[in-house]
TIBA-455911 format. One line per 10 residues: number of its first residue (from 1); their letters; for each residue x, y, z of C-alpha. Coordinates in pm, 1 decimal. Layout:
NUM = A = X:Y:Z; ...
This chain:
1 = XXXXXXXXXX = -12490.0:820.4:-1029.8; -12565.3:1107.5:-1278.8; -12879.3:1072.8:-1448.7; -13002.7:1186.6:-1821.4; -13360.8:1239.8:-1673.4; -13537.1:1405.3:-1405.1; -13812.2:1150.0:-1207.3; -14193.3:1195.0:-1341.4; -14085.5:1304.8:-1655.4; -14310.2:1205.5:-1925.6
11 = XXXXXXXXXX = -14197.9:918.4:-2119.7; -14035.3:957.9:-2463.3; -13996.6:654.4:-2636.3; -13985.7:582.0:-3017.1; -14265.3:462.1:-3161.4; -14292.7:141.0:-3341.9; -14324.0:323.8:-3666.8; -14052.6:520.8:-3612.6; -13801.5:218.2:-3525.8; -13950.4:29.5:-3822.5
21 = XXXXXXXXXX = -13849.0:379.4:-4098.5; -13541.6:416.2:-3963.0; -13399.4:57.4:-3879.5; -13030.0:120.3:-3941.5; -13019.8:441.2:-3686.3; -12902.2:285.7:-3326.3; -13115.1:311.6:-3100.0; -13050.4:552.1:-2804.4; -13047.8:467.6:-2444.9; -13155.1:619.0:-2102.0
31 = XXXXXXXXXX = -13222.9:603.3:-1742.8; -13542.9:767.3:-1621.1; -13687.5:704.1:-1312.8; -14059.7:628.7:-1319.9; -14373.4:538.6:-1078.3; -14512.2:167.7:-1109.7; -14805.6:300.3:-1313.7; -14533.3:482.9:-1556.9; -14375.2:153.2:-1613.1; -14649.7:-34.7:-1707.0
41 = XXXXXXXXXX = -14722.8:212.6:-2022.0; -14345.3:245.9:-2087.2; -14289.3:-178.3:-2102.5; -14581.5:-154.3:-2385.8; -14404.7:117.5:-2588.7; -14062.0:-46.8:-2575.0; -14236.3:-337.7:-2672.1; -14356.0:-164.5:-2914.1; -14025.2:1.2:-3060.7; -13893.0:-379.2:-3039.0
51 = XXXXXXXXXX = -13717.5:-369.0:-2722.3; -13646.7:-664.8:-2513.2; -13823.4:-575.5:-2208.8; -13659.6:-709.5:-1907.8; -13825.6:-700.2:-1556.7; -13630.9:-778.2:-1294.4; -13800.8:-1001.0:-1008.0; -13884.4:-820.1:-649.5; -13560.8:-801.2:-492.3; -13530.7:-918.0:-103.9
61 = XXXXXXXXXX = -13258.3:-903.8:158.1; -13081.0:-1189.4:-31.1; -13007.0:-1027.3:-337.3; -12756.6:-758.8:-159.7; -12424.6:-730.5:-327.8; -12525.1:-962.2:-577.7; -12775.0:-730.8:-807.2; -12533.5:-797.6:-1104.1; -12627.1:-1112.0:-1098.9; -12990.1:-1132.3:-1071.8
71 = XXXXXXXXXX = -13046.2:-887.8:-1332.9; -12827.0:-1125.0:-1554.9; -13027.6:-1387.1:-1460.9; -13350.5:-1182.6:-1571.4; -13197.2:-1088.9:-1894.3; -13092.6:-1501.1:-1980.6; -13451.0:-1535.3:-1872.6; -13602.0:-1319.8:-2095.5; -13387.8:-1448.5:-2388.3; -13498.4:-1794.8:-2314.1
81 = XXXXXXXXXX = -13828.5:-1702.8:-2299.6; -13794.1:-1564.5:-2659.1; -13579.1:-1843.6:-2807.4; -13270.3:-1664.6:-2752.5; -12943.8:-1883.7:-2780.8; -12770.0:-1950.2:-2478.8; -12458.3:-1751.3:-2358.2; -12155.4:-1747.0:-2543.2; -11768.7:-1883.2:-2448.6; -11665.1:-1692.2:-2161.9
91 = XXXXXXXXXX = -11880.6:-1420.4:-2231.8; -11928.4:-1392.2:-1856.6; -11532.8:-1323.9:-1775.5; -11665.7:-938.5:-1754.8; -11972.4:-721.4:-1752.8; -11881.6:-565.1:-2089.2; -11832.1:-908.1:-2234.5; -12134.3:-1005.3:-2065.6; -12374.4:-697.8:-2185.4; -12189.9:-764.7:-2587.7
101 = XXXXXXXXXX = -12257.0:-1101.9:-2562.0; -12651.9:-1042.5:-2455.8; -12705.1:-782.6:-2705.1; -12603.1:-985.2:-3012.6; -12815.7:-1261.6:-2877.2; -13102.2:-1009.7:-2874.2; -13044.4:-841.4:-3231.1; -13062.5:-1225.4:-3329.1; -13445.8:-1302.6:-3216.1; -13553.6:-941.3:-3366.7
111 = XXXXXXXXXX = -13480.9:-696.2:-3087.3; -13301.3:-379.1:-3099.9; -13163.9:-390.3:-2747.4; -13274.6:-417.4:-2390.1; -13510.2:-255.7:-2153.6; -13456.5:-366.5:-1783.5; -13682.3:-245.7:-1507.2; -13574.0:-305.3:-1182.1; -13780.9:-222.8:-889.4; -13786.4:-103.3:-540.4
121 = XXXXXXXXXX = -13389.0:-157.0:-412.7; -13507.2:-74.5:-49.2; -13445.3:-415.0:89.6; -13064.7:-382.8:-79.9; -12961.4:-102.5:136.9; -12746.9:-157.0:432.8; -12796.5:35.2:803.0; -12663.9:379.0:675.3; -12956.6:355.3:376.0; -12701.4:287.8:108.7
131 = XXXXXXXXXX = -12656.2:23.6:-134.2; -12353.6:-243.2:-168.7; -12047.4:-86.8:-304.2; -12090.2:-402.2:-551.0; -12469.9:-336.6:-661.0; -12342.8:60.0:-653.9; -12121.2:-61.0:-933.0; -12368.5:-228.9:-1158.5; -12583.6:81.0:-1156.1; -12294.5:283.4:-1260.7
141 = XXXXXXXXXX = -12194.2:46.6:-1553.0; -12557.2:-12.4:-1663.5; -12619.7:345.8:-1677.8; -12263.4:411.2:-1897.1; -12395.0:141.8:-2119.6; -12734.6:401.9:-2191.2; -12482.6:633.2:-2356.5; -12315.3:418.2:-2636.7; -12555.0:124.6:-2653.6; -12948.4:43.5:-2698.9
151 = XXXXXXXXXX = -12981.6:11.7:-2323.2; -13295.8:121.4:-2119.4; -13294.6:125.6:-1764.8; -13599.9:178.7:-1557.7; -13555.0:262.6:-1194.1; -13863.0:336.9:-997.4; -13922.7:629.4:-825.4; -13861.1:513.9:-439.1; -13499.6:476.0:-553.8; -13414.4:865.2:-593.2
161 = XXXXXXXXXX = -13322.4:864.5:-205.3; -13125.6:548.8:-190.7; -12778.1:645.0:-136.5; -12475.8:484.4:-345.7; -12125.3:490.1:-334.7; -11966.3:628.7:-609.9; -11644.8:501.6:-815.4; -11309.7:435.2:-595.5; -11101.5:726.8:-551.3; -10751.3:731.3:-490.9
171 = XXXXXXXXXX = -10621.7:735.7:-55.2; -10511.9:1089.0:-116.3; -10860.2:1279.9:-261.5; -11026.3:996.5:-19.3; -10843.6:1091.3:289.0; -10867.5:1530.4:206.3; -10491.3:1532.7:72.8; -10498.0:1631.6:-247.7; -10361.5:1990.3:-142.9; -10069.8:1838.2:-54.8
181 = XXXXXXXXXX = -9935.6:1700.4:-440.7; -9864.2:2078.9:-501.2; -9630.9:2074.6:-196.1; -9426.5:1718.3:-289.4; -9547.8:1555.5:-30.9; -9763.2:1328.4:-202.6; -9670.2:1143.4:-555.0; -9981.7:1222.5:-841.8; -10198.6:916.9:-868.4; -10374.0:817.6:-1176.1
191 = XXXXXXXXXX = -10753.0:806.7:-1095.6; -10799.3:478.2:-1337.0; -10869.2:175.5:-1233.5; -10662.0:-101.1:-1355.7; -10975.5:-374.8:-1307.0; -11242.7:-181.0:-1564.3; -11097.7:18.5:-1782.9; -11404.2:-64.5:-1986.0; -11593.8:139.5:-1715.2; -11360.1:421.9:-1669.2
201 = XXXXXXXXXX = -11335.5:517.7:-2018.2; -11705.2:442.5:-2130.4; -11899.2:538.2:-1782.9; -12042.9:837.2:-1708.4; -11822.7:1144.9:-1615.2; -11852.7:1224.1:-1290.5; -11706.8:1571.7:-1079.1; -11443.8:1480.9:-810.4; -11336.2:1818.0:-624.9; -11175.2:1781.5:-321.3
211 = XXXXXXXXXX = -11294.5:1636.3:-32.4; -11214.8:1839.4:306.6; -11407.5:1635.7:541.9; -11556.4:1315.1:546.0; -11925.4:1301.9:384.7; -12202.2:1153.7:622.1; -12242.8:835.9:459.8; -11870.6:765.2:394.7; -11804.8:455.1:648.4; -11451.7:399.0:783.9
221 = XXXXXXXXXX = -11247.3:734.3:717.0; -11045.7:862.0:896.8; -10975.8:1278.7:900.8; -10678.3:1439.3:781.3; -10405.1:1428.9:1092.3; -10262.1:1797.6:961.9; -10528.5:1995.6:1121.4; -10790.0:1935.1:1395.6; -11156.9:1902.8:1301.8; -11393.7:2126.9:1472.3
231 = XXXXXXXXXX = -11653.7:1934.8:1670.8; -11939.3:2115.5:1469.4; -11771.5:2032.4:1147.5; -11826.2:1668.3:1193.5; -12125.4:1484.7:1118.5; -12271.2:1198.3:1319.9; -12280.1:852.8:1161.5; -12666.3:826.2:1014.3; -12828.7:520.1:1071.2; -13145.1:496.5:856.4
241 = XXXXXXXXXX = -13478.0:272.8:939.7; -13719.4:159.7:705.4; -14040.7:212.8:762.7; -14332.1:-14.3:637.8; -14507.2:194.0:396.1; -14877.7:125.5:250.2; -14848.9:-95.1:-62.9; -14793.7:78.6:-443.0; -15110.3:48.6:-565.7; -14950.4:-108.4:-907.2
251 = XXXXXXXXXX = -14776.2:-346.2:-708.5; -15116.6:-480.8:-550.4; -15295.7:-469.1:-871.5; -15017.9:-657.6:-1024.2; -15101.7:-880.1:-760.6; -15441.2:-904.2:-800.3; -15357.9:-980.5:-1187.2; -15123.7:-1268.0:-1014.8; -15372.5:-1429.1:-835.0; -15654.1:-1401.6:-1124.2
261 = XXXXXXXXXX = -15396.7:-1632.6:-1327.8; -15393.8:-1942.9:-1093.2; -15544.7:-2213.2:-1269.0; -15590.0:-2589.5:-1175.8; -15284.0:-2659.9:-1410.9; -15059.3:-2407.5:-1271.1; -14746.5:-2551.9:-1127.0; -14608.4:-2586.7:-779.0; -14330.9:-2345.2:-884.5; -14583.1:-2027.0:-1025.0
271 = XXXXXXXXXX = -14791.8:-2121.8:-710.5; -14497.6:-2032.7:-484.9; -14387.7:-1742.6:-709.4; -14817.5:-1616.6:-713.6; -14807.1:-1685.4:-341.2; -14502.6:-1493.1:-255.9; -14608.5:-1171.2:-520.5; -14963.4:-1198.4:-509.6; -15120.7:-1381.5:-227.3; -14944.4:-1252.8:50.9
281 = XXXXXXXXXX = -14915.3:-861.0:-44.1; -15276.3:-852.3:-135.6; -15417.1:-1026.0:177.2; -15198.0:-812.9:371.5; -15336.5:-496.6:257.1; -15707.5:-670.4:280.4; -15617.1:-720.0:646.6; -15442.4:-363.9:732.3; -15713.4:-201.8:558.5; -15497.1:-148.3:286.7
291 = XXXXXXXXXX = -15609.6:-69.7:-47.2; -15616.1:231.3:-92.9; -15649.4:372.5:-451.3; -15546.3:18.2:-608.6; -15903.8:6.2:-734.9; -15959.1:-318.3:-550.4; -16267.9:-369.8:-369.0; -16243.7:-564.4:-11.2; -16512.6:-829.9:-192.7; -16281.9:-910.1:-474.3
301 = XXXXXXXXXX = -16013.8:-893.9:-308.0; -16158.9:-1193.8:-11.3; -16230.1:-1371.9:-353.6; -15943.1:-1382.5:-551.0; -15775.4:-1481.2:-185.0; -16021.0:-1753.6:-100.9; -16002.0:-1867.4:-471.9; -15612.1:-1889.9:-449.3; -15564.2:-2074.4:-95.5; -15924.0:-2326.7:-253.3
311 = XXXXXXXXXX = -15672.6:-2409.7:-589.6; -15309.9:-2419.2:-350.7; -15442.8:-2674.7:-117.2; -15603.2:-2902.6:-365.4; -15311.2:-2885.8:-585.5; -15026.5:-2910.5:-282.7; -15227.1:-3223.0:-146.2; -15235.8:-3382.9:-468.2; -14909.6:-3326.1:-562.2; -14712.3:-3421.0:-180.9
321 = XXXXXXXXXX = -14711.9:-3801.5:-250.2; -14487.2:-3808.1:-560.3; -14255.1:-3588.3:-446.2; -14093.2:-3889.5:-258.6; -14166.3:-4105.0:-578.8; -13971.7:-3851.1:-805.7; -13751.5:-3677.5:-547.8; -13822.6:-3366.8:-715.7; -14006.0:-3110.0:-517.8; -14007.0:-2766.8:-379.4
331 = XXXXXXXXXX = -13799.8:-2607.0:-108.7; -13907.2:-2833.3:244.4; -13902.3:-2758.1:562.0; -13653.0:-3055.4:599.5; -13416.0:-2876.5:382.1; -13329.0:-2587.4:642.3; -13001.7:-2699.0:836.2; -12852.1:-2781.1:434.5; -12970.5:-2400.2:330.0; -12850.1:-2262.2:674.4
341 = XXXXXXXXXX = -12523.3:-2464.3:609.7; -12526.2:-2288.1:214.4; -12602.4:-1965.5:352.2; -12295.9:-1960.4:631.4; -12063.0:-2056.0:370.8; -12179.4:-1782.4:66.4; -12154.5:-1550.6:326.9; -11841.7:-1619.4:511.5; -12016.3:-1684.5:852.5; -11770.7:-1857.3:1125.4
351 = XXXXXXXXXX = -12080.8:-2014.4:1338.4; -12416.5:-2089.5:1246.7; -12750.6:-2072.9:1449.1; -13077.5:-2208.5:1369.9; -13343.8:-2059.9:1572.7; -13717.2:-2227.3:1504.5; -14009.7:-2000.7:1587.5; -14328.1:-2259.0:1609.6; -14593.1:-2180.8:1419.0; -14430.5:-1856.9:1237.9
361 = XXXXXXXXXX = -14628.9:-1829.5:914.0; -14455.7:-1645.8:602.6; -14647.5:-1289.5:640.7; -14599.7:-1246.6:1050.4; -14242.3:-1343.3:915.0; -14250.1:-1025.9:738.0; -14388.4:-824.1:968.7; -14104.5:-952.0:1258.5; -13857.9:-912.8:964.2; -13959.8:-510.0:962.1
371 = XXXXXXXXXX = -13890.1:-477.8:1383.9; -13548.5:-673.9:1358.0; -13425.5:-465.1:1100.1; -13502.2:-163.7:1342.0; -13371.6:-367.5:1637.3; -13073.2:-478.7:1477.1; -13014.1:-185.3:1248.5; -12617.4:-132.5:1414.5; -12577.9:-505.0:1513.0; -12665.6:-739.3:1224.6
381 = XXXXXXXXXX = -12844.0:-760.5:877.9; -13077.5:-1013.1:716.3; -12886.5:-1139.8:405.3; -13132.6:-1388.7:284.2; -13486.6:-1477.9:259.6; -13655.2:-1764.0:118.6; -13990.0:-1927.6:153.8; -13990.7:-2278.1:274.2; -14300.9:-2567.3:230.1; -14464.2:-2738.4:511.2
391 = XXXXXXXXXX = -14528.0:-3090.5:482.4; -14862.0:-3185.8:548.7; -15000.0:-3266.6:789.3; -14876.4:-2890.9:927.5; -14881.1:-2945.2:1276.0; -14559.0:-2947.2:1469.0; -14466.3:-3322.8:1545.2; -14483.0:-3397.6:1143.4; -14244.4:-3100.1:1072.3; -13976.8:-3193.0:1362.5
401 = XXXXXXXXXX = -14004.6:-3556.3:1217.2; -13936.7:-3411.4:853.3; -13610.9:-3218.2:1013.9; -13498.1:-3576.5:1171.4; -13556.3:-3797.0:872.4; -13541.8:-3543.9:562.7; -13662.3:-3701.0:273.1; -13737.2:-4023.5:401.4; -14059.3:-3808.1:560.7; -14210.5:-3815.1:231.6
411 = XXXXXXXXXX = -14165.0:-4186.4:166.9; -14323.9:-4286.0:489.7; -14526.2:-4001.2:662.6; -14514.5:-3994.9:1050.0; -14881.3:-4064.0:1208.8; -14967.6:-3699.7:1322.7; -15076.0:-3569.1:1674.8; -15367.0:-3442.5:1773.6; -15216.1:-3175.6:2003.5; -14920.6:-2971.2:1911.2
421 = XXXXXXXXXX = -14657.2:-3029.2:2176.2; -14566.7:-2722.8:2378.9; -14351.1:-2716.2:2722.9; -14553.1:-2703.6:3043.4; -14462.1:-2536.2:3349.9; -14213.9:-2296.7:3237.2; -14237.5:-1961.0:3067.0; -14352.2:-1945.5:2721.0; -14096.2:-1651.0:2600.8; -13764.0:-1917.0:2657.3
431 = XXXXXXXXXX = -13552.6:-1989.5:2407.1; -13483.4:-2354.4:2439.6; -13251.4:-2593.9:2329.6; -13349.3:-2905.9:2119.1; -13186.4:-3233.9:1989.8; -13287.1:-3334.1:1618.1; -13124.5:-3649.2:1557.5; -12760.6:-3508.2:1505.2; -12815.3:-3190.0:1517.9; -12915.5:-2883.6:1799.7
441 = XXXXXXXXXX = -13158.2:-2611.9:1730.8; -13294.5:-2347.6:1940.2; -13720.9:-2352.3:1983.4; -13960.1:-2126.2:2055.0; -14293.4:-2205.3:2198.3; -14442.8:-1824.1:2274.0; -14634.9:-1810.7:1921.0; -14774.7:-2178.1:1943.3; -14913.8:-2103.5:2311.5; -15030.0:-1748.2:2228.8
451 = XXXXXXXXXX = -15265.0:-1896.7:1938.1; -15454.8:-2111.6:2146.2; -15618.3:-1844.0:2271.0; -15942.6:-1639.4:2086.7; -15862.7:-1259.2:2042.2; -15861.2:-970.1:1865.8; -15856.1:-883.6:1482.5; -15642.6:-1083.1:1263.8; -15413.1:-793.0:1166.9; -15413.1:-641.9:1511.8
461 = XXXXXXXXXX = -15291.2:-1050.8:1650.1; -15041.8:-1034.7:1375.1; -14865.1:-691.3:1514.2; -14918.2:-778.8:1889.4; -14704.6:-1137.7:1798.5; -14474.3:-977.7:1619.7; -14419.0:-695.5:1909.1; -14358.0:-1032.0:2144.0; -14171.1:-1198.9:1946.5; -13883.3:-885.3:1844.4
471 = XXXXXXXXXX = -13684.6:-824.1:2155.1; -13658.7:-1202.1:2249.7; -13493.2:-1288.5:1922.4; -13331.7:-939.2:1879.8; -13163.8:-1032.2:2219.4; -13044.0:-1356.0:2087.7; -12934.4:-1274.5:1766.0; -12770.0:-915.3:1900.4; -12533.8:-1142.7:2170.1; -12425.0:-1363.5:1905.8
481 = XXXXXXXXXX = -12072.4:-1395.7:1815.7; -11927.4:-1141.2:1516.5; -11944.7:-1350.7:1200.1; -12219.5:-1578.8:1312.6; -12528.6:-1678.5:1087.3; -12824.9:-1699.2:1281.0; -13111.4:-1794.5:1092.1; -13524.2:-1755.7:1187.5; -13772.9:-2020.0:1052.0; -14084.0:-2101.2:1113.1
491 = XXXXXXXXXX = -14218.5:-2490.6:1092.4; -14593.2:-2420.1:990.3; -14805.2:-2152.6:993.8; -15168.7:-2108.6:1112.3; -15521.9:-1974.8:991.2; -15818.0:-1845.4:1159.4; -16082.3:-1975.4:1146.0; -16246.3:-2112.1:748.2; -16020.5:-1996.7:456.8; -16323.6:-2049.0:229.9
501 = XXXXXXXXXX = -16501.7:-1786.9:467.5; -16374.0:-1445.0:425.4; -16590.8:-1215.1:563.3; -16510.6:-908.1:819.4; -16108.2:-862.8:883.9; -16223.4:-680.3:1162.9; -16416.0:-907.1:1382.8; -16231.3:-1091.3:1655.2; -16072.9:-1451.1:1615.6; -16117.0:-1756.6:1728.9
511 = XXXXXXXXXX = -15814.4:-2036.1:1847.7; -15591.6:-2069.5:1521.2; -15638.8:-2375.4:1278.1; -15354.8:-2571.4:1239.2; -15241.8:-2926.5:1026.6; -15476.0:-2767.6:713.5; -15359.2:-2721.9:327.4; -15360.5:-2368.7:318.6; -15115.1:-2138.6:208.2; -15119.1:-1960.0:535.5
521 = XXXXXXXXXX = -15059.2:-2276.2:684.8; -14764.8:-2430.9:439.1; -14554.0:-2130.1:403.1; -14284.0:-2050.8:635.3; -14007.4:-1814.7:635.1; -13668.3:-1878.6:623.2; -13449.1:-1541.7:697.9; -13062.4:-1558.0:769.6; -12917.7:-1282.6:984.1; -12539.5:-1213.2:980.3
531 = XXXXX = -12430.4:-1085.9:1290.8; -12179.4:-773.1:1255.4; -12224.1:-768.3:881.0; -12356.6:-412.0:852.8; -12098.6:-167.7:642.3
């Protein structure tokens, strides 16, 4: 994707007096690449110059191949948020359509066109380290927009080494042939594409020469047949790990800033959203030691923390009884075979697996999320990711109930036990096969058995179960069939020891809590893996 700026240049943006003398000039766009810190003063001053500043939310696993969408969804949201009508007739039938139709809407609530700042795009990027040929195509047609049109767009500055695949080129130039159209033995193709001609003629130019051998990221190509390749000519196929960085120190005070926010009249829905971007990054970092330069201190951030999971539990207790009065109510845990069943069929799955780790609470998720991608990296890909509510009680009789009876569970809670359930006499580490009323999952009991026990530091627990847990569900999900969805849950979570007491993340733990209110107790993860679905 050429770009019109190089990364950490200083930003140059109008100033509001300037956009206010000269109203009738259109306003240029551009794509710059800038840190976290640089976008925080650049939203201000496009603010400022009456932009409609657009951020885009975190993007996970889920949102691969379909970044079009969610940063259409963030500009509608932003609209709304303004006043902004909603979408024209079949202004959606294209992205050109779409992008006319958005900026007329914005001109109309006092804007001057659109901003959008789109994050990290590390979690889009497949096994090679490149991005969907689909999301690859948004970027291209966003940044064409910049040209012609009062388009910002943002990228930050982790992106510059995500690979992309660039526009579709015609079998011949593709395949190293393009020698041969002096020769006759090849017809001249046009290079235009016939579905955007929008994008073609309006996109940024971009130099073809001819290709002589495959690139190393270009998947599925075969060599020209005319003349053999030299072994050291050819590249090997890259395949490209993630590792698990320390946090952006933006990101974690934007976190902080999250958590600060929670009130006693926040709603269920911001408390998954401050949970999710605030709770869980920042009490990660407190427990890896962390912070870094975020400017956070250890003591504030054990208090913002212990303030958050204080406010979650009071509110989730008091609002779980009318959720089976109103039948409105957050994602359940009851819900997973119906978003398993969702997930196979977006995704084109020909089997699906549900696989229920007991006791997997939503950051451990993440951290065994970080290992399978490793494990799996040439074998499958996590396509989706969603958090999922406990019901309380969270122990694990009450959740295997919910999963039987759905949302009768809420009508009439079951009586909970006093002792989680576990297998005796057999290994720990075997998957096993249960019966839920009409439907089969398979269980896993190493987790549950494992926190019975007192040990080490929190964060060092939290690696060593994740270590345990990788290669048995690698295995399992790596010996699936092709095409099979094979999705990872957890039915509660666990905490050590007093939320309300956060003291020393370095002093050993006692036998995890379990069947509390807390956040690290409610959340769960939810991740679908799609076996043979790497590019």
């Amino acid at each position: 994707m050429s770009l019109q700026q190089e990364p950490g240049a200083a930003p140059d943006v109008p100033s509001a007096k300037e956009a206010q003398r000269d109203e009738l000039a259109p306003p240029a766009g551009e794509v710059r690449f800038v840190s976290r810190e640089e976008a925080v003063r650049l939203r201000g001053a496009l603010d400022a110059a009456r932009l409609l500043v657009v951020s885009v939310p975190e993007l996970g696993p889920g949102a691969r191949g379909r970044l079009g969408e969610v940063v259409d969804d963030a500009i509608e949201q932003a609209l709304r948020d303004r006043g902004g009508a909603l979408p024209g007739i079949g202004a959606s039938s294209d992205r050109d359509a779409a992008l006319s139709d958005q900026l007329y809407r914005v001109r109309k609530i006092g804007r001057v066109g659109v901003a959008i700042d789109l994050g990290p795009l590390g979690a889009l990027v497949d096994a090679c380290g490149a991005l969907d040929p689909e999301d690859a195509a948004v970027l291209r047609f966003v940044a064409g927009e910049t040209r012609e049109r009062p388009v910002v767009l943002m990228l930050d500055t982790r992106n510059t080494e995500v690979r992309a695949y660039g526009a579709p080129l015609p079998l011949v130039q593709a395949l190293g042939l393009a020698g041969c159209e002096a020769l006759g033995l090849v017809k001249p193709v046009s290079t235009s594409t016939p579905e955007q001609p929008s994008l073609r003629a309006r996109g940024p130019s971009m130099p073809r020469p001819p290709i002589r051998r495959p690139p190393p990221m270009r998947v599925a190509e075969a060599p020209a047949a005319a003349e053999p390749v030299a072994p050291a000519q050819q590249e090997p196929r890259l395949y490209v790990s993630i590792e698990r960085v320390a946090p952006d120190p933006a990101a974690l005070g934007e976190a902080a800033r999250r958590l600060s926010e929670v009130t006693r009249a926040t709603p269920l829905s911001a408390l998954e959203r401050a949970f999710v971007e605030g709770y869980a990054p920042l009490r990660s970092a407190l427990l890896d030691d962390q912070l870094g330069a975020a400017g956070i201190g250890k003591a504030d951030a054990r208090a913002l923390c212990a303030q958050f999971a204080s406010a979650f539990a009071r509110a989730y207790a008091e609002a779980l009884p009318t959720f089976g009065v109103t039948g409105r109510h957050p994602r359940m845990i009851f819900e997973l075979f119906d978003l398993a069943q969702r997930c196979a069929r977006v995704h084109g799955a020909r089997s699906t697996h549900v696989v229920l780790v007991d006791a997997l609470r939503w950051d451990l998720g993440k951290r065994l999320r970080d290992r399978l991608s490793r494990e799996l990296s040439r074998q499958a890909v996590c396509v989706e990711e969603h958090a999922l509510w406990a019901v309380l009680p969270t122990t694990t009789g009450v959740q295997l109930d919910a999963l039987v009876r759905g949302d009768d569970a809420l009508r009439a809670p079951a009586r909970p036990e006093r002792e989680t359930a576990i297998v005796r006499g057999r290994s720990l580490d075997v998957l096993r096969r249960v019966r839920l009323g009409h439907r089969d999952l398979v269980k896993l009991d190493l987790l549950e058995g494992r926190l019975r026990d007192a040990g080490a530091a929190e964060s060092t627990r939290l690696d060593a179960f994740a270590e345990e847990l990788t290669p048995i569900l690698a295995r399992y999900v790596s010996t699936s069939k092709p095409r099979a969805l094979v999705v990872i849950a957890g039915d509660h979570g666990f905490a050590f020891g007093d939320p309300d007491d956060l003291t020393d993340e370095k002093a050993a733990t006692p036998p995890a809590r379990q069947g509390g209110g807390s956040p690290d107790e409610v959340f769960v993860p939810f991740q679908a893996w799609l076996v043979g679905g790497v590019h």
